[in-house]
PDB file of N, CA, C and O in Angstrom:
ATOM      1  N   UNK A   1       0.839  -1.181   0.000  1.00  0.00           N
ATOM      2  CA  UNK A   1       0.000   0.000   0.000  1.00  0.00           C
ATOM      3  C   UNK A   1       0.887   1.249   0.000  1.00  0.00           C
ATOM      4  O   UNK A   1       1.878   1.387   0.717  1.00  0.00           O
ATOM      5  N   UNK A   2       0.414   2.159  -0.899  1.00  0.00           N
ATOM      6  CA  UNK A   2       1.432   3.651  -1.289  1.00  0.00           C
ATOM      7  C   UNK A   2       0.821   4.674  -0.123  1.00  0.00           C
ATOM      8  O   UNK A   2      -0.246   4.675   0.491  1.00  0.00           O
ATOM      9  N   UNK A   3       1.412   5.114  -0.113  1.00  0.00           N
ATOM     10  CA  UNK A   3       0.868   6.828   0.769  1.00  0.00           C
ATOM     11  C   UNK A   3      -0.062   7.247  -0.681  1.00  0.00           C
ATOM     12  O   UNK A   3      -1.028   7.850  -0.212  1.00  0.00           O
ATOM     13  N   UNK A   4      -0.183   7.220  -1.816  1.00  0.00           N
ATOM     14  CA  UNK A   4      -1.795   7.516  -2.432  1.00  0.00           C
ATOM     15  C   UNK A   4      -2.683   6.947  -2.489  1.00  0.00           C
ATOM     16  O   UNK A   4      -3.625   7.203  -3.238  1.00  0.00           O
ATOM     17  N   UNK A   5      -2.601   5.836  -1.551  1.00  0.00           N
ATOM     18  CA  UNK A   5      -3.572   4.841  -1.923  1.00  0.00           C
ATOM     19  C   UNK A   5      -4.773   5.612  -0.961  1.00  0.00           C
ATOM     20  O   UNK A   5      -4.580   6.182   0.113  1.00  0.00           O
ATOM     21  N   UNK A   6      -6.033   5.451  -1.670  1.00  0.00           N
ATOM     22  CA  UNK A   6      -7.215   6.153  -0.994  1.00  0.00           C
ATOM     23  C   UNK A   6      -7.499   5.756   0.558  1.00  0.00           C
ATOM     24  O   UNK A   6      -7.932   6.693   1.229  1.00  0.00           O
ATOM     25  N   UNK A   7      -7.349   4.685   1.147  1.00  0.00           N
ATOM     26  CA  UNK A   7      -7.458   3.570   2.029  1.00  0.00           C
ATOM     27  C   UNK A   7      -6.561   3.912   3.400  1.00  0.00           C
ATOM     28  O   UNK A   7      -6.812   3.836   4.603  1.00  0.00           O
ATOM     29  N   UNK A   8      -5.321   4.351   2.580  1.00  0.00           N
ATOM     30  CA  UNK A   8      -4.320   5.056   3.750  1.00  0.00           C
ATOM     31  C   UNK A   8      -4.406   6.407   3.674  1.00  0.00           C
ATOM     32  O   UNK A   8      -3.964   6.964   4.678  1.00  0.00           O
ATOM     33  N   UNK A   9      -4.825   7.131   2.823  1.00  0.00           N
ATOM     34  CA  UNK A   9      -5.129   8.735   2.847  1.00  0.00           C
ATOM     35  C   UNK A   9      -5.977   8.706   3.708  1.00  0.00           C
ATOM     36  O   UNK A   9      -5.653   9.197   4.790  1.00  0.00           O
ATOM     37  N   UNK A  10      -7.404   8.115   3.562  1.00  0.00           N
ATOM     38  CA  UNK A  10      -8.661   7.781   4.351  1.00  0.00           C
ATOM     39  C   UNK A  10      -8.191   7.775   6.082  1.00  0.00           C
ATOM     40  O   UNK A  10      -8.648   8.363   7.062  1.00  0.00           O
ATOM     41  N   UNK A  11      -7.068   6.816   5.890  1.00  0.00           N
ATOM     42  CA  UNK A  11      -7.060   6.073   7.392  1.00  0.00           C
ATOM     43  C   UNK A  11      -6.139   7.715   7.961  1.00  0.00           C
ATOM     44  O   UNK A  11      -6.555   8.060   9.067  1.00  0.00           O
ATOM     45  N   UNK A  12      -5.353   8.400   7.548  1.00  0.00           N
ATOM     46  CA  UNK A  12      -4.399   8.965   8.039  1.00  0.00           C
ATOM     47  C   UNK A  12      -5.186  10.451   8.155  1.00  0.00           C
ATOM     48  O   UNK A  12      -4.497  11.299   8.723  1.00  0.00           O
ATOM     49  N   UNK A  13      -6.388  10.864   7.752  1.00  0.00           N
ATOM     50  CA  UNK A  13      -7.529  11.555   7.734  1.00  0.00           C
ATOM     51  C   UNK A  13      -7.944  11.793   9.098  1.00  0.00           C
ATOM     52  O   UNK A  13      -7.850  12.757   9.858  1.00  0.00           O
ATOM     53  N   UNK A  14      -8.628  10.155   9.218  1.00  0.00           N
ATOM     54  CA  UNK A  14      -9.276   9.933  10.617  1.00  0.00           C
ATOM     55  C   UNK A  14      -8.557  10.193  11.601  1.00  0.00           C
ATOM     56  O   UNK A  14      -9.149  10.664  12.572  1.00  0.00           O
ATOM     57  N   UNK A  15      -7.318  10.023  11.690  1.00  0.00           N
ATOM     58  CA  UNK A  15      -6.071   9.334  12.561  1.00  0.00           C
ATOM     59  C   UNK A  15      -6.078  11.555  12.979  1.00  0.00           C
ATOM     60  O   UNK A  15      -6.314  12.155  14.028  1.00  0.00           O
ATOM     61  N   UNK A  16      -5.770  11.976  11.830  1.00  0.00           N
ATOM     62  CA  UNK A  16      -5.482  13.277  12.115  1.00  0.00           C
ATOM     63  C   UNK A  16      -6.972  14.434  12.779  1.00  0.00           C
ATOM     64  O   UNK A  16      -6.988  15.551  13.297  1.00  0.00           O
ATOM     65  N   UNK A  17      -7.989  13.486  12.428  1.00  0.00           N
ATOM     66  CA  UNK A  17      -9.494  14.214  13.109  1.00  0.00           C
ATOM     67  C   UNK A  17      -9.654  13.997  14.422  1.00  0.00           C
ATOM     68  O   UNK A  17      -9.956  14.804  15.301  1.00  0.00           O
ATOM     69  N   UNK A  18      -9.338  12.370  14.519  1.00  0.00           N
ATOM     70  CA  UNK A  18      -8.982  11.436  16.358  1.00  0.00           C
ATOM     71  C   UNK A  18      -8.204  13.129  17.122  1.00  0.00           C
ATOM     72  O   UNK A  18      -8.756  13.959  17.844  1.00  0.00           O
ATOM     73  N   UNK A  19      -6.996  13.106  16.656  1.00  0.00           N
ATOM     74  CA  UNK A  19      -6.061  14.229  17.284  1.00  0.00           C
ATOM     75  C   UNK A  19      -6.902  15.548  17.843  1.00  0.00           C
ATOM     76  O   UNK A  19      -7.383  15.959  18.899  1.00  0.00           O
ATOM     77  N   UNK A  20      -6.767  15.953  16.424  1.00  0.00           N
ATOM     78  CA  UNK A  20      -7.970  17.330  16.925  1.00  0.00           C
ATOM     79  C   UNK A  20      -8.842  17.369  17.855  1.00  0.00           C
ATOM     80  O   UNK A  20      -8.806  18.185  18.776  1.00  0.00           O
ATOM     81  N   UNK A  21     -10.080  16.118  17.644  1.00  0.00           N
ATOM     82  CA  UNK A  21     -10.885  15.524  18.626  1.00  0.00           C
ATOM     83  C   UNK A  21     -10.214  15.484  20.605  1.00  0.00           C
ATOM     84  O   UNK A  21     -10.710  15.913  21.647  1.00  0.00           O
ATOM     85  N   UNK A  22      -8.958  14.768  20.300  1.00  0.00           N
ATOM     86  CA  UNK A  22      -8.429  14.317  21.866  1.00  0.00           C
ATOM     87  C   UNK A  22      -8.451  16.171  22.087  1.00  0.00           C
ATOM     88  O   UNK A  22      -9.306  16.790  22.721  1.00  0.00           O
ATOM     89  N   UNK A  23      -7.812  16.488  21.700  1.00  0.00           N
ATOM     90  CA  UNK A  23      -7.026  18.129  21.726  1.00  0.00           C
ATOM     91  C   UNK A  23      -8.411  19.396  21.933  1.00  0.00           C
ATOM     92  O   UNK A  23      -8.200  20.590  22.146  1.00  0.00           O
ATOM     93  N   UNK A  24      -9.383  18.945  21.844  1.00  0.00           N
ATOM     94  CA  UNK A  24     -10.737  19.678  21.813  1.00  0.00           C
ATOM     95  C   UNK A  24     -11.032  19.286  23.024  1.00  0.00           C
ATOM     96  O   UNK A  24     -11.219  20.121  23.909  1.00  0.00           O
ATOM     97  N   UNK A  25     -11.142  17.663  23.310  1.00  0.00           N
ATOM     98  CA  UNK A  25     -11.706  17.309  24.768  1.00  0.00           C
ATOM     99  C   UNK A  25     -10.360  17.875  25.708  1.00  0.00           C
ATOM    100  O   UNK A  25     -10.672  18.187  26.858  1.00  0.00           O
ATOM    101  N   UNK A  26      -9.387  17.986  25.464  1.00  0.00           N
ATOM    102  CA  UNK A  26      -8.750  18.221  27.030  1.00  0.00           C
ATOM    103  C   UNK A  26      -8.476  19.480  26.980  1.00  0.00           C
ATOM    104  O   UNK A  26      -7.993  20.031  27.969  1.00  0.00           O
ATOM    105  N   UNK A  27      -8.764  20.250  25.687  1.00  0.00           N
ATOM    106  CA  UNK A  27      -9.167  22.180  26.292  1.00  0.00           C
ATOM    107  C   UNK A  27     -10.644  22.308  26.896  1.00  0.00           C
ATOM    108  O   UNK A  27     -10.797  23.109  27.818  1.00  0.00           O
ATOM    109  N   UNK A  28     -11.630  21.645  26.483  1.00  0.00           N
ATOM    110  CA  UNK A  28     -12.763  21.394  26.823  1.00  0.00           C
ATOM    111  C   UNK A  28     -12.620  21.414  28.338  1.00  0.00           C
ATOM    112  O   UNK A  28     -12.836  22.461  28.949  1.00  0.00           O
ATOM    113  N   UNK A  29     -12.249  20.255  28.992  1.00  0.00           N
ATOM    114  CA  UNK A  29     -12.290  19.532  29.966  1.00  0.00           C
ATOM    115  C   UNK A  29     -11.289  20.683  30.859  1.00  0.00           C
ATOM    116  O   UNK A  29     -11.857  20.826  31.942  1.00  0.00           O
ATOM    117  N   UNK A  30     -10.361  21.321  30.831  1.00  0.00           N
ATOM    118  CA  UNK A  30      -9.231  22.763  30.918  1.00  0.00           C
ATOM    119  C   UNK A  30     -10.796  23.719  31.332  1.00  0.00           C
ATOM    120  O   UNK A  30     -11.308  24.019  32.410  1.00  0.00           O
ATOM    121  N   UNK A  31     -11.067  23.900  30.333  1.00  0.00           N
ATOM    122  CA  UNK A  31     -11.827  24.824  30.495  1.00  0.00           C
ATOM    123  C   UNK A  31     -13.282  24.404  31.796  1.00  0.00           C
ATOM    124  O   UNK A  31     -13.397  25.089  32.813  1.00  0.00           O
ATOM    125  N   UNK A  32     -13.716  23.867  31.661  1.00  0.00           N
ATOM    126  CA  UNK A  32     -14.171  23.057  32.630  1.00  0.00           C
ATOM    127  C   UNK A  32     -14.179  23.303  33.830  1.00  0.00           C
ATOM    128  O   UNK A  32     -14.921  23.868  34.634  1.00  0.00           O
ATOM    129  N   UNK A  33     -12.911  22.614  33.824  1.00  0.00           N
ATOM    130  CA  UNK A  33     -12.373  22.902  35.378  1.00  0.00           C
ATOM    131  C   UNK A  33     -12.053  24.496  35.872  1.00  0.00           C
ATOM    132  O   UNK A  33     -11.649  24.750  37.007  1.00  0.00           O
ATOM    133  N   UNK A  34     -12.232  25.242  35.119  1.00  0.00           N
ATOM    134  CA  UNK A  34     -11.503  26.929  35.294  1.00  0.00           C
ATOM    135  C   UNK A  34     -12.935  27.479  35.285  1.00  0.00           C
ATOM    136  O   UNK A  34     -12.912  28.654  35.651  1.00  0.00           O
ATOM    137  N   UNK A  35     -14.183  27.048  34.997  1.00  0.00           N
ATOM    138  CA  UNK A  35     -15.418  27.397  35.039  1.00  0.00           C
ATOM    139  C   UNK A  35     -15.818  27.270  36.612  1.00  0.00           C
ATOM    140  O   UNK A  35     -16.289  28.116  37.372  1.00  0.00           O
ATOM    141  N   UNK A  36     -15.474  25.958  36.819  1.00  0.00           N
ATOM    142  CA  UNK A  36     -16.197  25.399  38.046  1.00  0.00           C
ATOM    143  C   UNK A  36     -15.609  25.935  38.827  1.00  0.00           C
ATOM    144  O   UNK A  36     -16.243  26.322  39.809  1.00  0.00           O
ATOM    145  N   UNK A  37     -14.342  26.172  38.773  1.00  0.00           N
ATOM    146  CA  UNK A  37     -13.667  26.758  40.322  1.00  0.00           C
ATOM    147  C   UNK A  37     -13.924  28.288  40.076  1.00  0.00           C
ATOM    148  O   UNK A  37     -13.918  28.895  41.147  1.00  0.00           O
ATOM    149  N   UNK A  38     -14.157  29.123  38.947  1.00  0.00           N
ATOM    150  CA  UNK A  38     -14.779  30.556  38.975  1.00  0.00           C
ATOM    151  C   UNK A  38     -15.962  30.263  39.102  1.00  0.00           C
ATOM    152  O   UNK A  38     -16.437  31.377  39.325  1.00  0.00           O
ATOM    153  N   UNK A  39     -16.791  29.573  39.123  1.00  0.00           N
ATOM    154  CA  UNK A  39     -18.250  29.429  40.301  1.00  0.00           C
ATOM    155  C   UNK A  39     -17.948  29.542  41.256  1.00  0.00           C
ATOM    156  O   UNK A  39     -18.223  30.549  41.909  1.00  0.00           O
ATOM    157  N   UNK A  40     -17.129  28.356  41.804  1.00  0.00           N
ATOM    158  CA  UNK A  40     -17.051  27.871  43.173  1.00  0.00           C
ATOM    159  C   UNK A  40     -16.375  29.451  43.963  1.00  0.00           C
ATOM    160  O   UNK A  40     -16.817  29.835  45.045  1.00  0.00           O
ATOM    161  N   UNK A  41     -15.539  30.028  43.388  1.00  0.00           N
ATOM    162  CA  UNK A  41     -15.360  30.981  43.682  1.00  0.00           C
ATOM    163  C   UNK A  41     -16.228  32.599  44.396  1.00  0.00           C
ATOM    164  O   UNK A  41     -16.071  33.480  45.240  1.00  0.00           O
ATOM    165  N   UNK A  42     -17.156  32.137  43.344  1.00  0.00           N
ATOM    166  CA  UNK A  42     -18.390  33.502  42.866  1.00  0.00           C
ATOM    167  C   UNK A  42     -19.211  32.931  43.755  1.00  0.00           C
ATOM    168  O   UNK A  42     -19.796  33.848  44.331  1.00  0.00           O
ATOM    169  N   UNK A  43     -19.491  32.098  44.085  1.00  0.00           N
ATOM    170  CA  UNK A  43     -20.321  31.237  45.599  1.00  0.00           C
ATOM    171  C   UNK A  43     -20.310  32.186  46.305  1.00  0.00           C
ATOM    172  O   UNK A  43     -21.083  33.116  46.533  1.00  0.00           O
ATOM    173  N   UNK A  44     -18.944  31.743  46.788  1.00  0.00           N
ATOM    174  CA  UNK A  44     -18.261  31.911  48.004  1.00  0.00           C
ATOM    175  C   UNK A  44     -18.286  33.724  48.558  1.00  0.00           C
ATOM    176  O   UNK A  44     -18.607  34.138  49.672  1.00  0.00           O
ATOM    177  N   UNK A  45     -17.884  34.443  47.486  1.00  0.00           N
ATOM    178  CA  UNK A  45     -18.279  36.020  47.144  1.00  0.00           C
ATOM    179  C   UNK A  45     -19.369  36.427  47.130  1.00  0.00           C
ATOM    180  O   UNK A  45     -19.631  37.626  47.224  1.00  0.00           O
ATOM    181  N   UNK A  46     -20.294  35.442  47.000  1.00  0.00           N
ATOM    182  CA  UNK A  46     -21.552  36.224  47.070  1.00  0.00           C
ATOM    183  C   UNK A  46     -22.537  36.176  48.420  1.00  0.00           C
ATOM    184  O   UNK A  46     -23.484  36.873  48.785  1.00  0.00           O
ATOM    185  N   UNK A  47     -21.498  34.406  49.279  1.00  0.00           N
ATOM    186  CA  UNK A  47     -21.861  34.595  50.498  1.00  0.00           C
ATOM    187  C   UNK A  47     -21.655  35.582  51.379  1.00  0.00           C
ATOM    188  O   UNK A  47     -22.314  36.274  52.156  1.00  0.00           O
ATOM    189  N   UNK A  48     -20.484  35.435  51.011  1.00  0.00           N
ATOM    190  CA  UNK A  48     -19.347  36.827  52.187  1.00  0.00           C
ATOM    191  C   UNK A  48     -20.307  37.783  51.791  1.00  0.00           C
ATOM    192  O   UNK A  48     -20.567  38.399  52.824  1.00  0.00           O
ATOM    193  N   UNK A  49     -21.022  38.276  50.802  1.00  0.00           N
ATOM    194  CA  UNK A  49     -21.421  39.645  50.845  1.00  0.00           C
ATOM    195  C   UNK A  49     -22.923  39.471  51.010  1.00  0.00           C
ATOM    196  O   UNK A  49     -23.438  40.589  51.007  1.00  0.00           O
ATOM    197  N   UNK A  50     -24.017  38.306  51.183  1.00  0.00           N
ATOM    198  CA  UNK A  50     -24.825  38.099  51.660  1.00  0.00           C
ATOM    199  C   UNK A  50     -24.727  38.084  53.217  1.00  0.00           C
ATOM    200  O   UNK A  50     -25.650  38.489  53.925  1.00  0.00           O
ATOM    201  N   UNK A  51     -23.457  37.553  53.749  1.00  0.00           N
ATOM    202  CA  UNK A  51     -23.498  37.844  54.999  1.00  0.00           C
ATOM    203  C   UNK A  51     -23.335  39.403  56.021  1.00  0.00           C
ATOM    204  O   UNK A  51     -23.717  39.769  57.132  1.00  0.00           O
ATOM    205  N   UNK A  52     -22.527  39.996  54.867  1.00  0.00           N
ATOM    206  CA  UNK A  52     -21.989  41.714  54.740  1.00  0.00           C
ATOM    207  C   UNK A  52     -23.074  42.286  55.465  1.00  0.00           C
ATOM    208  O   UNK A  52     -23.212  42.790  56.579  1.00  0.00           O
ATOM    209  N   UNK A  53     -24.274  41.897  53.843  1.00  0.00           N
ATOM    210  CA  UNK A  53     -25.262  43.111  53.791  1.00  0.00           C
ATOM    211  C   UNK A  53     -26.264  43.009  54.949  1.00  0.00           C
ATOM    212  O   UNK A  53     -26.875  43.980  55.394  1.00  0.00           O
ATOM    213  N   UNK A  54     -26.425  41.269  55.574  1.00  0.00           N
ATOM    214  CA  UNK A  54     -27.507  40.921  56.526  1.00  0.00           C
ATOM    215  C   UNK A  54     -26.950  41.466  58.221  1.00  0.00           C
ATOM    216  O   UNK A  54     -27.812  41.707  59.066  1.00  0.00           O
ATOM    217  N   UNK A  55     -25.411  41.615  58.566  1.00  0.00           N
ATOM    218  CA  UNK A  55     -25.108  42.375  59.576  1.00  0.00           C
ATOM    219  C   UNK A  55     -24.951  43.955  59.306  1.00  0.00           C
ATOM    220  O   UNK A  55     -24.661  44.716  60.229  1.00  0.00           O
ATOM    221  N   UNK A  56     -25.102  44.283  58.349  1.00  0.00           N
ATOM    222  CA  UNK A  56     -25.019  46.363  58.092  1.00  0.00           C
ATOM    223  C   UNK A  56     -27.120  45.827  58.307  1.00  0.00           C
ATOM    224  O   UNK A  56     -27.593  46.096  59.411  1.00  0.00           O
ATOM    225  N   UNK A  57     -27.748  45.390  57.624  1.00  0.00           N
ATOM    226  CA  UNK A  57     -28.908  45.318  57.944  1.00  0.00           C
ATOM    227  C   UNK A  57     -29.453  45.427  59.056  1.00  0.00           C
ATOM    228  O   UNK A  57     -30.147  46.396  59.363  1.00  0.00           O
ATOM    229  N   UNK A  58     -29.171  44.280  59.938  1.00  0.00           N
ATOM    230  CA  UNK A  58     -29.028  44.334  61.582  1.00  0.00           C
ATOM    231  C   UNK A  58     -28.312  45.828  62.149  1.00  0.00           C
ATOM    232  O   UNK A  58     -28.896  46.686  62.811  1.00  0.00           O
ATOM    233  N   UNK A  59     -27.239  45.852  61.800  1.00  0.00           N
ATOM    234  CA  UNK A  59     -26.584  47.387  62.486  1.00  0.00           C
ATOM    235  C   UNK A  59     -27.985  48.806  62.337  1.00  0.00           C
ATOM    236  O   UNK A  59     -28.340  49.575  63.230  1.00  0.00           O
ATOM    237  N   UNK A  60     -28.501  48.721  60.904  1.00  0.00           N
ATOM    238  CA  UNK A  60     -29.108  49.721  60.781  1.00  0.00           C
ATOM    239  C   UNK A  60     -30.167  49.608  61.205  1.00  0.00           C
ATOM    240  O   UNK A  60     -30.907  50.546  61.499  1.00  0.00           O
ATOM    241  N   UNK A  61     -30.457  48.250  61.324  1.00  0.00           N
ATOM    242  CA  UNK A  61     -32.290  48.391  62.419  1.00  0.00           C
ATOM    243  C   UNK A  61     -31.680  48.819  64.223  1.00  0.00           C
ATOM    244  O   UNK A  61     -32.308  49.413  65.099  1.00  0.00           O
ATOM    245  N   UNK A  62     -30.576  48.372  64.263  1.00  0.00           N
ATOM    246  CA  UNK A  62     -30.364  48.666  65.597  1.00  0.00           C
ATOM    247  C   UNK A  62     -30.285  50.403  65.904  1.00  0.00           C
ATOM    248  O   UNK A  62     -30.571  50.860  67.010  1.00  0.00           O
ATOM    249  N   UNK A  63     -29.866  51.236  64.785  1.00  0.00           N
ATOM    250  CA  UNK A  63     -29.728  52.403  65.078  1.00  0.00           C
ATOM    251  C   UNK A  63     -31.257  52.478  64.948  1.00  0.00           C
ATOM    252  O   UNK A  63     -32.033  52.918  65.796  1.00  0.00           O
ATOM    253  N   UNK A  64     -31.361  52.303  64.532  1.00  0.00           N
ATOM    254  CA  UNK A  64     -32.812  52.569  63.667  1.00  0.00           C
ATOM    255  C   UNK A  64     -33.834  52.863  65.569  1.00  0.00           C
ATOM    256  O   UNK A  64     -34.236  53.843  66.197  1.00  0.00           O
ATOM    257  N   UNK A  65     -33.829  51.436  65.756  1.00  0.00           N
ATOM    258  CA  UNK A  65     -34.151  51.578  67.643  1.00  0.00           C
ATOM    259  C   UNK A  65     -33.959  52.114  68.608  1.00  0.00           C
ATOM    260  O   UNK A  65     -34.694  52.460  69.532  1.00  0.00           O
ATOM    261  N   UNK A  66     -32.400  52.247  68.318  1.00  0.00           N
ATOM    262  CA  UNK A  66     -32.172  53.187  69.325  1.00  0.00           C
ATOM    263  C   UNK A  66     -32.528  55.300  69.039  1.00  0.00           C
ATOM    264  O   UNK A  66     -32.581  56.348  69.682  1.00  0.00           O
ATOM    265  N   UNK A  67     -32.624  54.946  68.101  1.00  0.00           N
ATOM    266  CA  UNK A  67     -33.362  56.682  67.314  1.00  0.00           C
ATOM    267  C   UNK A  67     -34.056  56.949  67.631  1.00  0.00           C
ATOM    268  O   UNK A  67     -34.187  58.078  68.103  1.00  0.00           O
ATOM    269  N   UNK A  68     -35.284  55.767  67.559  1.00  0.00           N
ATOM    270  CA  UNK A  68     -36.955  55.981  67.906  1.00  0.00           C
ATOM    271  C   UNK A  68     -36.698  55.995  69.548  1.00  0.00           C
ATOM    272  O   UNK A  68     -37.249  56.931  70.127  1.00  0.00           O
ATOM    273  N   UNK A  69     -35.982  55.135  70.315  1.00  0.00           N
ATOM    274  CA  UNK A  69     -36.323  54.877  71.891  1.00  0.00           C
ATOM    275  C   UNK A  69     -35.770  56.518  72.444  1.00  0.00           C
ATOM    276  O   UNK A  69     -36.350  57.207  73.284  1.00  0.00           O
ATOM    277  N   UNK A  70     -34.329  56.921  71.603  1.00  0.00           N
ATOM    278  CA  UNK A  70     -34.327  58.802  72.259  1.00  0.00           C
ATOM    279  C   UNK A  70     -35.206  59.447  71.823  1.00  0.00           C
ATOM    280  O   UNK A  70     -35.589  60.484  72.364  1.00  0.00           O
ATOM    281  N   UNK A  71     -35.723  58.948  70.717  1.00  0.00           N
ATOM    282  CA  UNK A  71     -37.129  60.485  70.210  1.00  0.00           C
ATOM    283  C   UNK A  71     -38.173  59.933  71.323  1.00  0.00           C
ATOM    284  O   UNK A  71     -39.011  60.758  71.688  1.00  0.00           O
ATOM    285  N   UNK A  72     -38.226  58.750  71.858  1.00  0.00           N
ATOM    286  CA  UNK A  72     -39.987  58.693  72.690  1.00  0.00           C
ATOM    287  C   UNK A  72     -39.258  59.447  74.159  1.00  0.00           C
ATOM    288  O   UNK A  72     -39.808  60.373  74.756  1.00  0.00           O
ATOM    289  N   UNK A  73     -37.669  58.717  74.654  1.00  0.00           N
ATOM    290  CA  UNK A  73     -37.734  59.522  75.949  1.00  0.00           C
ATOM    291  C   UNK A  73     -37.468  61.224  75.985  1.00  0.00           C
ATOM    292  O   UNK A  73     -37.541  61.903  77.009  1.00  0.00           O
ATOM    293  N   UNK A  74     -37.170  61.694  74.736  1.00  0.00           N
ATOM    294  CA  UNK A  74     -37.733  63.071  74.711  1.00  0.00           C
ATOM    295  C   UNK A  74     -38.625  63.663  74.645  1.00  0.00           C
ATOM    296  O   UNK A  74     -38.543  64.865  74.897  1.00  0.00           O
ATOM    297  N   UNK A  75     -39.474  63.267  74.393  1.00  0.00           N
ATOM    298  CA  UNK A  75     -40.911  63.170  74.080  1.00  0.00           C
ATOM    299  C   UNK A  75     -41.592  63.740  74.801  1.00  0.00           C
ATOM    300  O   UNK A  75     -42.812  63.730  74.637  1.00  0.00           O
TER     301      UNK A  75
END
């Protein structure tokens, strides 16, 4: 069999699509993993600042109480 033979052109085709193919799944799979941990990341950031906003929340009802309790004992 020659390197023109259709059969080995054919086969050396596939052989070179296989490649591309592997080389697609492990940027794929790269990428993947760099997704999930910038989630896992963005989680984590959005707890910290869910937790932020729910103690400034608390802080400001507390002023908030203590505002109203000096406006009644001035009163």
């Amino acid at each position: 069999m020659s390197e023109n033979d259709p059969a080995v052109q054919s086969i050396t085709e596939i052989g070179a699509r296989i490649d591309q193919l592997v080389e697609l799944c492990r940027r794929l799979g790269e990428e993947n993993r760099s997704l999930r941990q910038s989630q896992e990341q963005l989680a984590s950031e959005r707890a910290g600042l869910i937790a932020r906003n729910e103690q400034a929340r608390t802080r400001v009802e507390a002023m908030i109480g203590r505002l109203k309790s000096l406006e009644q004992n001035q009163a």
